[in-house]
Each structure stands twice: as structure tokens, then as C-alpha cells.
C-alpha positions as CSV (number, residue, x, y, z in Angstrom):
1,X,118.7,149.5,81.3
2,X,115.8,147.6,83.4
3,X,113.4,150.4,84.5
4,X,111.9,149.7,88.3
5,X,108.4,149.4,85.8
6,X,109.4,146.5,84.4
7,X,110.7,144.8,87.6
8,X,107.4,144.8,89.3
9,X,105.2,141.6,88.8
10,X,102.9,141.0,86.1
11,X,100.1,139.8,87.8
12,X,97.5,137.7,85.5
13,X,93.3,136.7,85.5
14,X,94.9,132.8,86.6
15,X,96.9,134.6,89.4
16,X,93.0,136.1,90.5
17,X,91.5,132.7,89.8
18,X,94.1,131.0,92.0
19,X,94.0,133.5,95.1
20,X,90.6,133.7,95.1
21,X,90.1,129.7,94.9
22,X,92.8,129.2,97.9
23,X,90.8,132.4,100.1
24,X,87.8,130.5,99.8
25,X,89.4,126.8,100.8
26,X,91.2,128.7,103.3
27,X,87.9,130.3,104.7
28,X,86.2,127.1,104.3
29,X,89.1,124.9,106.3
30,X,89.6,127.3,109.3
31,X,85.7,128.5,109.6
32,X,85.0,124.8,111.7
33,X,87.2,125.3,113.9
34,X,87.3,128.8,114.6
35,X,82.9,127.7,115.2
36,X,83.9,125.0,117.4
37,X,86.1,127.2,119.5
38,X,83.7,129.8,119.6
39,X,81.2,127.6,120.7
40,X,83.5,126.0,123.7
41,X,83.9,129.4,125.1
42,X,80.3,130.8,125.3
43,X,77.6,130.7,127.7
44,X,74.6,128.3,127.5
45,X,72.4,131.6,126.8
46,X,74.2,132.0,123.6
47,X,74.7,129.2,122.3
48,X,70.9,128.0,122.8
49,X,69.8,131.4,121.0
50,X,72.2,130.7,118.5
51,X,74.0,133.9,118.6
52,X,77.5,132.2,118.5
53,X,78.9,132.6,115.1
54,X,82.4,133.4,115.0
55,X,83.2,135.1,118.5
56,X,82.9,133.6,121.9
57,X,79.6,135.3,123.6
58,X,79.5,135.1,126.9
59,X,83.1,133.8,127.8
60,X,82.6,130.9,129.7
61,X,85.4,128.3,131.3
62,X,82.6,125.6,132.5
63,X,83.1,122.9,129.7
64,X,86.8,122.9,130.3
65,X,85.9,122.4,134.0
66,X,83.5,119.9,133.4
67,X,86.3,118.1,131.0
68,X,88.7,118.5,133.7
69,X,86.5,117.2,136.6
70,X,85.1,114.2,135.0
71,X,87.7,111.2,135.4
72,X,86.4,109.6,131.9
73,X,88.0,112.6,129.8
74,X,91.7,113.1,131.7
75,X,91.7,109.6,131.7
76,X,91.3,109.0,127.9
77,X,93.6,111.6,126.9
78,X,95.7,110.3,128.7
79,X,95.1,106.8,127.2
80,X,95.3,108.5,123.3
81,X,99.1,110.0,124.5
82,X,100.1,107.0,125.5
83,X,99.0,104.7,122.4
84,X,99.7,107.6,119.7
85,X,103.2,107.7,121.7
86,X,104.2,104.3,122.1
87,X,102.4,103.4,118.6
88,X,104.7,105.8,116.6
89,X,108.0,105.2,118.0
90,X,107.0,101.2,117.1
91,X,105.6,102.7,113.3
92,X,109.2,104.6,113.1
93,X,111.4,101.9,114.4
94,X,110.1,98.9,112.4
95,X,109.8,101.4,109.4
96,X,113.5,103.0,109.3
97,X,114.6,99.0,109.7
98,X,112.4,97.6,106.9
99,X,113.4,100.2,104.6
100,X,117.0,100.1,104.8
101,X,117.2,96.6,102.9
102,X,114.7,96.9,100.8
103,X,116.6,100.3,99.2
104,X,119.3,97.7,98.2
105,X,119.7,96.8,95.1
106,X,121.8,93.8,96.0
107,X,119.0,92.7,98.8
108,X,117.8,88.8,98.1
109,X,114.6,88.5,97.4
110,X,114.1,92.2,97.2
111,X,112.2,92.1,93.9
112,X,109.6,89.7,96.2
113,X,109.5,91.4,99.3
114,X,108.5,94.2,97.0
115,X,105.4,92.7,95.2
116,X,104.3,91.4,98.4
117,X,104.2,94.6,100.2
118,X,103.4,96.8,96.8
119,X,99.9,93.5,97.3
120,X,99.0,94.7,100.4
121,X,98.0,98.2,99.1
122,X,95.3,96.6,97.0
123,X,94.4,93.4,99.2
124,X,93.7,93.1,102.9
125,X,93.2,89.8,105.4
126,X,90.1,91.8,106.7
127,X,89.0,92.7,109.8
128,X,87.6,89.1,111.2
129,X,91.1,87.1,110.4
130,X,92.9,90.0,112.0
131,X,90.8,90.3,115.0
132,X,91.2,86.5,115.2
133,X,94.6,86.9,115.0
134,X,94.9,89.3,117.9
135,X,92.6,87.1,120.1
136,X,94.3,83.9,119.8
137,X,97.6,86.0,120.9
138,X,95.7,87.3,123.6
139,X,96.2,90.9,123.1
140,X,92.6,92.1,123.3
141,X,92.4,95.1,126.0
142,X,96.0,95.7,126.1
143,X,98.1,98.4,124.3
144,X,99.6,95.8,122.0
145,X,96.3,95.1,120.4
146,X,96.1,98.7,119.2
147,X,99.9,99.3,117.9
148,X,101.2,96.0,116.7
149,X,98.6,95.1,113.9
150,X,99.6,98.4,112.6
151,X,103.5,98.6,112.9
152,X,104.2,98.9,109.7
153,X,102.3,101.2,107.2
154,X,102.6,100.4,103.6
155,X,102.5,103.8,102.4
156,X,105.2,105.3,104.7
157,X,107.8,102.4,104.5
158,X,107.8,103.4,100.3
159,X,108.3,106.6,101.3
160,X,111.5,105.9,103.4
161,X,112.9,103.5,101.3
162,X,112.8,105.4,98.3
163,X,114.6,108.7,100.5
164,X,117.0,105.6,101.1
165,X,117.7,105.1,97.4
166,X,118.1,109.3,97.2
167,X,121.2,109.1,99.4
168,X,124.8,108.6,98.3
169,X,126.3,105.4,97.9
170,X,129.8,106.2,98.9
171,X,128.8,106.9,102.0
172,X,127.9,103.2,103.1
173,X,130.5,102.6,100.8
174,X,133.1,104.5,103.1
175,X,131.8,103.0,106.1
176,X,131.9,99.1,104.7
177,X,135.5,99.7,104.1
178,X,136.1,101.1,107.7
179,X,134.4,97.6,108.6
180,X,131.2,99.3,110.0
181,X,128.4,96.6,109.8
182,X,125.3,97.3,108.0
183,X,123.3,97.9,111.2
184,X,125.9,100.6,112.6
185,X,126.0,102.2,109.2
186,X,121.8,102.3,109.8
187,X,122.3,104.1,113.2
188,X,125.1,106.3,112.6
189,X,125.0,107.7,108.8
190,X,121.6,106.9,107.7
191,X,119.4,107.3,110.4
192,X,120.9,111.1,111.5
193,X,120.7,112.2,107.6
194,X,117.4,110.8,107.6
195,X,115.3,113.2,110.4
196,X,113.7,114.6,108.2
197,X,111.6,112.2,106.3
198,X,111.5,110.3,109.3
199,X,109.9,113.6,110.4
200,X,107.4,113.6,107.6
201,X,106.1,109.9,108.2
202,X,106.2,110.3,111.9
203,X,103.7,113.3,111.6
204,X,101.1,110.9,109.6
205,X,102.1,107.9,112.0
206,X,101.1,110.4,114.9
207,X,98.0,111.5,113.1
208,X,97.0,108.3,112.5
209,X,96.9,107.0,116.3
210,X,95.7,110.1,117.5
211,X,92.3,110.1,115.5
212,X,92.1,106.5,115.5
213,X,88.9,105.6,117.4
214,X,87.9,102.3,115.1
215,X,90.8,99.9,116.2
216,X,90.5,100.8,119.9
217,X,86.4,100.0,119.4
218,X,87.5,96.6,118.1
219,X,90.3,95.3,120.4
220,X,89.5,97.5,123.2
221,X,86.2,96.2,126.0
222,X,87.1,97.9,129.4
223,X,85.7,102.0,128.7
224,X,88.9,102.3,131.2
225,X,91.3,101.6,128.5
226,X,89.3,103.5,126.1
227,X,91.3,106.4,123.9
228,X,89.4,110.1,123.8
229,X,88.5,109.4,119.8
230,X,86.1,107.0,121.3
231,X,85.1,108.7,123.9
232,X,84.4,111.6,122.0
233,X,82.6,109.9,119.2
234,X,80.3,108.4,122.0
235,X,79.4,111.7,122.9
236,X,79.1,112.7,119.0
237,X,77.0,109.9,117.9
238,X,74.4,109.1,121.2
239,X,74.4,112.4,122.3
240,X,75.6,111.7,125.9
241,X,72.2,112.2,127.2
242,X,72.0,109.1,129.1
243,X,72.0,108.3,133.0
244,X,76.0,108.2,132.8
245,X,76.3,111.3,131.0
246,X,79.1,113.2,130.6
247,X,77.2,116.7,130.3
248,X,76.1,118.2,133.7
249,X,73.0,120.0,131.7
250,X,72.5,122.0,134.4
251,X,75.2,124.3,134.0
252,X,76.1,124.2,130.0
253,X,75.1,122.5,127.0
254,X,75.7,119.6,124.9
255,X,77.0,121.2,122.2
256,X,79.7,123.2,124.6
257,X,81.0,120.1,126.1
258,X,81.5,118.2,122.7
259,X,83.0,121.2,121.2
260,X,85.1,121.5,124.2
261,X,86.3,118.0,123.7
262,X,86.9,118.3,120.1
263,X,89.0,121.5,120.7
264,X,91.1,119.5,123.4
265,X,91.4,116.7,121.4
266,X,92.8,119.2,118.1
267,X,95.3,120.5,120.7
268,X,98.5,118.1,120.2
269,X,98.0,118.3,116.6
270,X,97.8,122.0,116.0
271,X,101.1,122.4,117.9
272,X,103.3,119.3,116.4
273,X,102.3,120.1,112.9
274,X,103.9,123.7,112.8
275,X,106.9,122.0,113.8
276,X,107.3,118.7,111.6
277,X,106.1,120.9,108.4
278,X,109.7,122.7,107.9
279,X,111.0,119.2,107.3
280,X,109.1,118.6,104.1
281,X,110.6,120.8,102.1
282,X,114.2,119.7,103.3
283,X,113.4,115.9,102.8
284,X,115.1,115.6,99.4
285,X,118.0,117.0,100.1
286,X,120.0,116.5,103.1
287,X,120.0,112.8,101.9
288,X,122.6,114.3,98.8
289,X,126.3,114.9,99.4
290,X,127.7,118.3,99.1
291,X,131.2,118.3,97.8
């Protein structure tokens, strides 16, 4: 008979280790943020006497206000939304495509399309040939400049090719003798069982546009058509103390305003990721077939 004593868990020194080690990544992961926060929601008094620590002091709306009245902030954001949006749907539908033949064993030239791709993890044109590249098709200051060099990532198309691979064959094979073409087998069997590692890359894809702020500095001349990474790290790196500021000093600090901006900017991400994360776990196995 199994006593209720020995039913409990045996909890062991490496059990301590480990919670203890993940408390204190924890601690140190969420303590920026719950800072920068803080910060964003105090009064200048506060945050000048460095009182602000983990707790607003002070509440105080007037960065947000300040973010909301000047035209530069609304207008990047807006900017970053429309580049992370239009960027990803391009990243997701040239990805899903590419990595359908590839997961073929019959594909022609598969074995080379491989090594070529597999090549550009370890070698790169550079930034000058690719800038070239972008300039002679005249997409500098234009939307295309910032999603098109970058509509396919390596990483992410291995990813999906090899959840391709996972899937069963007599599926397609099903569907072949129905007389489905290869491309309505794409959109009607593999694409719907496929959410959720389309999921998985779309989160990075949509990370990966959102903080972008290098590309955009490239490609991008007309501050109009600038994205809020770069806007913000303008206001990280010179301080945005000039004539053209975006801090009205006179009514909250530097440091509220960037953290303000920071916080804004964290926004999208902190509510998509929540979301997209169940999929992980599911990724593996809704490509199988149950029978």
C-alpha cells in the first residue's frame, strides 16, 4: 500500500540550487522594467532626488502627455506599426513558400539550394553592397528599403522547413491523388496545420522589426519616415537636449520622458508575446496525424 508520505515530493539541494538561480534571473529580468516604469510615472521632485526605486512617487501623467503632444513620437510609432506589420506578413509569406520545397526530398537542386542558404549563416555581402543594392533600385526612404532586404531570415525558414518534414506524408499524398496542385495542397493542408510554428517565427519576425532602429538609420533620410527605435535611441544616445528637443524641461525630466518612451515602445510586445507563447509547446505536434 503507497502511504500519502511517500507520495509527496522529494525535494533535493539541486532543486534549491535551481529555484534559487531562476529567482534571481527572474529578479534580475523584471527589476528594469518595473525601474523604468516607475520612473515614467513619478514627479520630477523624485526622480531628481532619486527617491524612485521601485514604486512610482509622485504619480505623474506628464511624460505621456508630452509623448502624446509632440507629433515626432505618435508619428513614429506609428511608422514602427506599419513596417513591423507590413515587414512580417512579407517575412511569413516568402518564408511558408520557400520552405515547402525545400522539405522535399524529391525537390531538384534541393541539396544546393541548401548549402547556399545553410552559406549565408556564416557569410554576408556586407552592408556597402547591400546598401548599393537598395540605391540603385531606388528604394532609399520608402518602406521597401526596410522589409525587402530582409524577407527572408535564414534561421526561421530552417525552422519551418524542418516542421515541414515533421508532417505526414499521406497527407499530400491524399491530396496529389485528388489532383490538388502543390500550391493548393500549401494553402489548404499545410499552411492551417502549420499556425503554430508559423506562430513561433512570426513572434521573432515581429520582434525583429519592432526593435530594429539600424536598417531604418541606413536606408531611411527624411526624420518623417523615421521608426520610434530611432527616435528613441536619439533621445538615448544625445540626450535630446538640443534646440529641437523633445523634453519640455520645464515640466519633467529627461529621464521621465525617455523612460516614458521606452515603456510605450515595450507595450506591443508585452501583450503579443503572452499570446504567441502557447504555440511553442504545440509546434511539434499538430503537424503528426492522429489515427
Amino acid at each position: 500500500m503507497v502511504t500519502k508520505k511517500a507520495l509527496q515530493p522529494k525535494y533535493t539541494f539541486f532543486d534549491a540550487f535551481l529555484f534559487v538561480l531562476l529567482s534571481f534571473v527572474g529578479i534580475v529580468t523584471i527589476y528594469p522594467v518595473v525601474y523604468i516604469i516607475a520612473i515614467s510615472f513619478s514627479d520630477t521632485a523624485s526622480i531628481v532626488q532619486n527617491k524612485v526605486f521601485l514604486w512610482p512617487r509622485g504619480f505623474n501623467l506628464d511624460a505621456y502627455k508630452q509623448i502624446i503632444e509632440n507629433p515626432r513620437i505618435p508619428r513614429s510609432y506609428l511608422n514602427t506599426i506599419i513596417y513591423t506589420s507590413v515587414g512580417t506578413f512579407i517575412n511569413l509569406a516568402m518564408t511558408a513558400v520557400a520552405a515547402y520545397p525545400l522539405s522535399r526530398p524529391g525537390f531538384f537542386g534541393r541539396n544546393f539550394f541548401m548549402v547556399a542558404i545553410v552559406l549565408t549563416l556564416f557569410l554576408n555581402g556586407g552592408i556597402i553592397p547591400t546598401y548599393l543594392i537598395v540605391q540603385k533600385l531606388h528604394l532609399i526612404d520608402s518602406i521597401w528599403a526596410i522589409v525587402l532586404p530582409n524577407a527572408i531570415w535564414t534561421m526561421e525558414l530552417l525552422i519551418l522547413k524542418s516542421f515541414y518534414e515533421s508532417m505526414s506524408d499521406s497527407l499530400r499524398e491524399s491530396a496529389l491523388i485528388d489532383g490538388a496542385s502543390e500550391f493548393r495542397i500549401l494553402r489548404s493542408i499545410i499552411l492551417p496545420l502549420s499556425k503554430p510554428a508559423l506562430a513561433s517565427i512570426g513572434l521573432f519576425y515581429f520582434i525583429g522589426h519592432w526593435n530594429s532602429f539600424f536598417i531604418p538609420m541606413i536606408y531611411l533620410n527624411d526624420p518623417k519616415l523615421y521608426p520610434l527605435q530611432v527616435v528613441l535611441r536619439e533621445m538615448l544616445h544625445f540626450g535630446a537636449v538640443q534646440e529641437n528637443s523633445l523634453i519640455d524641461k520645464s515640466t519633467i525630466t529627461p529621464q521621465s520622458m525617455k523612460n516614458a518612451t521606452i515603456f510605450v515602445s515595450m507595450v506591443p510586445v508585452l501583450l503579443i508575446y503572452p499570446y504567441a507563447q502557447k504555440y511553442f509547446a504545440k509546434g511539434v505536434l499538430l503537424g503528426s496525424e492522429k489515427g
